[in-house]
N, C-alpha and C positions, 0 to 999 in steps of 0.2 A: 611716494611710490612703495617705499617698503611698509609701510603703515596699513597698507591697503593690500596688498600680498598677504602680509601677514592676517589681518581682519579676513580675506578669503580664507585663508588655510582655517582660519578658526572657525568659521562658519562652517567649512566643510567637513570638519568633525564635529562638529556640536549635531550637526544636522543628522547622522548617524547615517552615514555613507561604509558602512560597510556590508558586507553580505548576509542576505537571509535567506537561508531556508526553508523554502515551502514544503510545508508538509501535508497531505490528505490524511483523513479519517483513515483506521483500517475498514477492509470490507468484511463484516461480522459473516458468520456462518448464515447465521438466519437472515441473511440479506439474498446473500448468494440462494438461499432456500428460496426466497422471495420471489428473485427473476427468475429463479428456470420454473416455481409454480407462473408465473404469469407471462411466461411463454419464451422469455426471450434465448436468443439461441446459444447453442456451447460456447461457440465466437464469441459472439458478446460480453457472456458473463467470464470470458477466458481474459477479454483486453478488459472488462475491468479490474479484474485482480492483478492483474500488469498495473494497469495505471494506479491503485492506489497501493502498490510496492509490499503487499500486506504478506507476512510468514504464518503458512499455519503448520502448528507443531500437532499432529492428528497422531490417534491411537486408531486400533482397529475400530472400536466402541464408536468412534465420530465418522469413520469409514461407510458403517454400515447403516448408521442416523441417514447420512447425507443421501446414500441409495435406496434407504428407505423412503425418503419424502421426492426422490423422483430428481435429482441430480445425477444428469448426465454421466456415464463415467469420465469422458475427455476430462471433463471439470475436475471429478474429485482427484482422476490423477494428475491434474494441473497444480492442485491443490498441494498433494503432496512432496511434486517435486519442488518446489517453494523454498525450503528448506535447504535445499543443495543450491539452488540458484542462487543463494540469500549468501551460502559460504564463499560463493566466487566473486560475486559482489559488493558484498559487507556493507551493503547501505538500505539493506530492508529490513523494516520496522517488524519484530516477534512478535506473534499473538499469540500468547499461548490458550490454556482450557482456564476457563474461572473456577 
C-alpha cells in the first residue's frame, strides 16, 4: 500500500503537475492598424488588446502614426492608458518601440 502511494506521488511529479502559464502573443501596432483598416470596431479592437494583456509604451510620434493610418481615437487612448493599468496590475506583458 505504501509502494503504491508512493509510486502515485512520483508519477504525479514526474508528470509535471504544476502550473502554467498561458501567455498570448502581444497585439503589434500594425495589427491593431490592420483591424480598424479592415473595419472592425473600436469595441473590438479595444477587447482584443484586453485579451492579449499587451503594454504599449507610446511617444507622441506613434500617437500621431496611429491617427494617421485611421485608428479610432477610443483605441489610441486605450492604448495609452495600458501603461497605468499595467502599474495596478503587474501582470501585463511591456511592448516597447523596436
Amino acid at each position: 500500500m505504501k509502494t503504491a502511494l508512493l509510486l502515485l506521488i512520483l508519477a504525479a511529479a514526474v508528470s509535471g503537475c504544476h502550473r502554467r502559464q498561458y501567455v498570448l502573443d502581444p497585439l503589434e501596432t500594425r495589427e491593431i492598424i490592420a483591424l480598424s483598416r479592415e473595419g472592425k470596431s473600436s469595441d473590438g479592437i479595444i477587447r482584443e488588446i484586453e485579451r492579449s494583456r499587451t503594454v504599449y509604451v507610446m511617444d507622441s510620434q506613434d500617437v500621431l502614426d496611429l491617427h494617421r493610418a485611421g485608428v479610432d481615437r477610443r483605441v489610441i487612448d486605450h492604448m495609452m492608458m495600458t501603461v497605468e493599468r499595467a502599474a495596478g496590475r503587474g501582470a501585463w506583458r511591456f511592448r516597447q518601440r523596436p
